[in-house]
ZAFINU-422624 format. One record per residue (C-alpha): residue number from 1; residue in three letters; x, y negated, z. Coordinates in steps of 0.05 Angstrom, whole numbers, always signed. Layout:
% residues N
+-----+------+--------+--------+--------+
| seq | type |   east |  north |     up |
+-----+------+--------+--------+--------+
| NUM |  ALA |      X |      Y |      Z |
...
+-----+------+--------+--------+--------+
% end
This chain:
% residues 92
+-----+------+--------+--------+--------+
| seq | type |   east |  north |     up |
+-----+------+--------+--------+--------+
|   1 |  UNK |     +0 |     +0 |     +0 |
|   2 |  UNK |    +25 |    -75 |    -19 |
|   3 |  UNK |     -5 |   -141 |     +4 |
|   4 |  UNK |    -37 |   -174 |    -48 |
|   5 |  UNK |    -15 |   -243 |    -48 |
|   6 |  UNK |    -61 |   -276 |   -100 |
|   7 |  UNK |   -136 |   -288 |    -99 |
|   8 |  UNK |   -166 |   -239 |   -156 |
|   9 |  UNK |   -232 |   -229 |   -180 |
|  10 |  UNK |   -267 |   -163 |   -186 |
|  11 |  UNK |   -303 |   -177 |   -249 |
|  12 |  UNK |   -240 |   -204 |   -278 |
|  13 |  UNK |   -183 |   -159 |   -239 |
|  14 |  UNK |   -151 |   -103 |   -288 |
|  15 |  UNK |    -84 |    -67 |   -274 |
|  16 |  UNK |    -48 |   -122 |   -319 |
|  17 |  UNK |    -67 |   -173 |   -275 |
|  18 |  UNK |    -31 |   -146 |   -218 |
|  19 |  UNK |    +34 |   -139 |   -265 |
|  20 |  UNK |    +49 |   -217 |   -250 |
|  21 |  UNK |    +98 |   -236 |   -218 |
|  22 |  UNK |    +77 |   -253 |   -144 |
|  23 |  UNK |    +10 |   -219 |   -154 |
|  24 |  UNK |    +31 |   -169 |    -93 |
|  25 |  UNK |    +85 |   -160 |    -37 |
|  26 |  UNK |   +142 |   -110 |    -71 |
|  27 |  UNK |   +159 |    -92 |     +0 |
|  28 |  UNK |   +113 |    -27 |    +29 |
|  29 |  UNK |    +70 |    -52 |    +71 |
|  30 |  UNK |    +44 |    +25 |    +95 |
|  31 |  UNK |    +39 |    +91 |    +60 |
|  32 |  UNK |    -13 |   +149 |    +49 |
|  33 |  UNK |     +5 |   +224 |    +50 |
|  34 |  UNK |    -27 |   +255 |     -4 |
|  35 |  UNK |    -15 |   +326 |    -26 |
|  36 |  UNK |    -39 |   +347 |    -90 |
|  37 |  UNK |   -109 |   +374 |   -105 |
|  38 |  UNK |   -133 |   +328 |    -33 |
|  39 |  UNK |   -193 |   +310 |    -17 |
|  40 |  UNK |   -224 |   +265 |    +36 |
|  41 |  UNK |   -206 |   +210 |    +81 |
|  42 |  UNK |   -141 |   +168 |    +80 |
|  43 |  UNK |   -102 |   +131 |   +134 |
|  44 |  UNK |    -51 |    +82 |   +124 |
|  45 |  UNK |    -21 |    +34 |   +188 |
|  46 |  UNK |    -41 |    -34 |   +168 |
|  47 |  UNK |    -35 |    -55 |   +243 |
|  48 |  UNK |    +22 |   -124 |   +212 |
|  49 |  UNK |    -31 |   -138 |   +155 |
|  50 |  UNK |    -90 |   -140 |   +204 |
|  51 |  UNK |    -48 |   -184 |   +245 |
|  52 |  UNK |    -36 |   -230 |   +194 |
|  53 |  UNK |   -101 |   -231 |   +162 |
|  54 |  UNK |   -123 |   -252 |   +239 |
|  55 |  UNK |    -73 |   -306 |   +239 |
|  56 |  UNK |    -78 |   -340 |   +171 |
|  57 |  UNK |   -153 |   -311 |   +142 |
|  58 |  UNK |   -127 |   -343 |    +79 |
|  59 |  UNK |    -75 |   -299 |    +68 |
|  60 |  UNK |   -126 |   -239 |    +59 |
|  61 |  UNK |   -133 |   -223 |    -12 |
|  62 |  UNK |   -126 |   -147 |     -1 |
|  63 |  UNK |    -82 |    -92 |    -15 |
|  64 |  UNK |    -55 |    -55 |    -73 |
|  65 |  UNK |    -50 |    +13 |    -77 |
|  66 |  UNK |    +14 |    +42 |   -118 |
|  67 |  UNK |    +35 |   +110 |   -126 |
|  68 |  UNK |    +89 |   +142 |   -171 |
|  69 |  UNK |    +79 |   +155 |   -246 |
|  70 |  UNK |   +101 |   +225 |   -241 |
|  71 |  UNK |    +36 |   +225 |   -194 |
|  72 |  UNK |    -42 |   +219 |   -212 |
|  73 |  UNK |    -92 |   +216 |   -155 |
|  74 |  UNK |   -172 |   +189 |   -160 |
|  75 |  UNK |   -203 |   +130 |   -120 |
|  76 |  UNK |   -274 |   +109 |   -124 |
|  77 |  UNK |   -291 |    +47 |   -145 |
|  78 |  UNK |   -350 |     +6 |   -110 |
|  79 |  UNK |   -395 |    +26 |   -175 |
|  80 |  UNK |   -384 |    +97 |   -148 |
|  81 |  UNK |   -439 |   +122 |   -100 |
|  82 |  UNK |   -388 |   +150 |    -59 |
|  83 |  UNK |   -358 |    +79 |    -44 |
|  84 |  UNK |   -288 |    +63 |     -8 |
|  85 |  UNK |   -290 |    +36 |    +57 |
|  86 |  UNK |   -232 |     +6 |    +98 |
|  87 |  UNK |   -247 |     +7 |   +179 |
|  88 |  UNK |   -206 |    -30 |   +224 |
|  89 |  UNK |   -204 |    -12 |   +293 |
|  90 |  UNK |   -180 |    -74 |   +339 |
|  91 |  UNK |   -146 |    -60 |   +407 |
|  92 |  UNK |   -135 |   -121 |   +452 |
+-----+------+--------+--------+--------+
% end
Protein backbone atom coordinates (compact mmCIF):
# COMPACT_ATOMS: atom_id res chain seq x y z
CA UNK A 1 0.00 0.00 0.00
CA UNK A 2 1.23 3.74 -0.97
CA UNK A 3 -0.24 7.03 0.19
CA UNK A 4 -1.84 8.70 -2.41
CA UNK A 5 -0.75 12.13 -2.40
CA UNK A 6 -3.05 13.79 -4.99
CA UNK A 7 -6.79 14.41 -4.95
CA UNK A 8 -8.29 11.96 -7.82
CA UNK A 9 -11.59 11.46 -8.99
CA UNK A 10 -13.34 8.17 -9.32
CA UNK A 11 -15.16 8.86 -12.46
CA UNK A 12 -12.01 10.18 -13.91
CA UNK A 13 -9.13 7.95 -11.95
CA UNK A 14 -7.54 5.17 -14.40
CA UNK A 15 -4.20 3.37 -13.69
CA UNK A 16 -2.39 6.09 -15.97
CA UNK A 17 -3.35 8.67 -13.74
CA UNK A 18 -1.54 7.31 -10.89
CA UNK A 19 1.70 6.95 -13.24
CA UNK A 20 2.43 10.85 -12.48
CA UNK A 21 4.89 11.79 -10.88
CA UNK A 22 3.84 12.65 -7.22
CA UNK A 23 0.49 10.97 -7.70
CA UNK A 24 1.57 8.46 -4.65
CA UNK A 25 4.23 7.98 -1.83
CA UNK A 26 7.10 5.52 -3.55
CA UNK A 27 7.94 4.61 -0.01
CA UNK A 28 5.66 1.35 1.47
CA UNK A 29 3.51 2.61 3.56
CA UNK A 30 2.20 -1.23 4.74
CA UNK A 31 1.94 -4.56 2.99
CA UNK A 32 -0.65 -7.43 2.46
CA UNK A 33 0.25 -11.21 2.52
CA UNK A 34 -1.37 -12.77 -0.18
CA UNK A 35 -0.77 -16.28 -1.30
CA UNK A 36 -1.93 -17.36 -4.48
CA UNK A 37 -5.45 -18.71 -5.25
CA UNK A 38 -6.67 -16.40 -1.66
CA UNK A 39 -9.66 -15.48 -0.86
CA UNK A 40 -11.22 -13.24 1.82
CA UNK A 41 -10.31 -10.52 4.06
CA UNK A 42 -7.06 -8.42 4.01
CA UNK A 43 -5.12 -6.55 6.70
CA UNK A 44 -2.54 -4.09 6.19
CA UNK A 45 -1.07 -1.72 9.38
CA UNK A 46 -2.03 1.71 8.38
CA UNK A 47 -1.74 2.77 12.15
CA UNK A 48 1.10 6.20 10.62
CA UNK A 49 -1.55 6.88 7.73
CA UNK A 50 -4.50 7.02 10.20
CA UNK A 51 -2.39 9.20 12.23
CA UNK A 52 -1.78 11.50 9.72
CA UNK A 53 -5.07 11.56 8.10
CA UNK A 54 -6.13 12.59 11.95
CA UNK A 55 -3.63 15.32 11.93
CA UNK A 56 -3.91 16.98 8.57
CA UNK A 57 -7.66 15.54 7.12
CA UNK A 58 -6.37 17.17 3.94
CA UNK A 59 -3.76 14.95 3.40
CA UNK A 60 -6.31 11.97 2.93
CA UNK A 61 -6.67 11.13 -0.58
CA UNK A 62 -6.32 7.35 -0.07
CA UNK A 63 -4.09 4.58 -0.73
CA UNK A 64 -2.75 2.73 -3.67
CA UNK A 65 -2.50 -0.66 -3.86
CA UNK A 66 0.68 -2.10 -5.92
CA UNK A 67 1.73 -5.52 -6.29
CA UNK A 68 4.44 -7.12 -8.55
CA UNK A 69 3.95 -7.73 -12.32
CA UNK A 70 5.06 -11.26 -12.04
CA UNK A 71 1.81 -11.23 -9.71
CA UNK A 72 -2.12 -10.97 -10.60
CA UNK A 73 -4.58 -10.81 -7.73
CA UNK A 74 -8.58 -9.45 -7.99
CA UNK A 75 -10.13 -6.49 -6.02
CA UNK A 76 -13.70 -5.46 -6.19
CA UNK A 77 -14.56 -2.37 -7.25
CA UNK A 78 -17.49 -0.31 -5.52
CA UNK A 79 -19.76 -1.30 -8.75
CA UNK A 80 -19.20 -4.85 -7.41
CA UNK A 81 -21.95 -6.12 -5.00
CA UNK A 82 -19.41 -7.52 -2.93
CA UNK A 83 -17.91 -3.95 -2.21
CA UNK A 84 -14.39 -3.13 -0.42
CA UNK A 85 -14.52 -1.79 2.85
CA UNK A 86 -11.62 -0.31 4.91
CA UNK A 87 -12.36 -0.34 8.97
CA UNK A 88 -10.32 1.51 11.18
CA UNK A 89 -10.22 0.62 14.67
CA UNK A 90 -9.00 3.68 16.97
CA UNK A 91 -7.29 2.98 20.35
CA UNK A 92 -6.73 6.04 22.59
Amino acid sequence: LHQVLAPWSEATATRQSFLVPGAYDLTVAATIGIAPYDVGEKHADITALAALWAASPGENHGVLLEEAASSSHVFRSSESSMKPQLDLCYLH
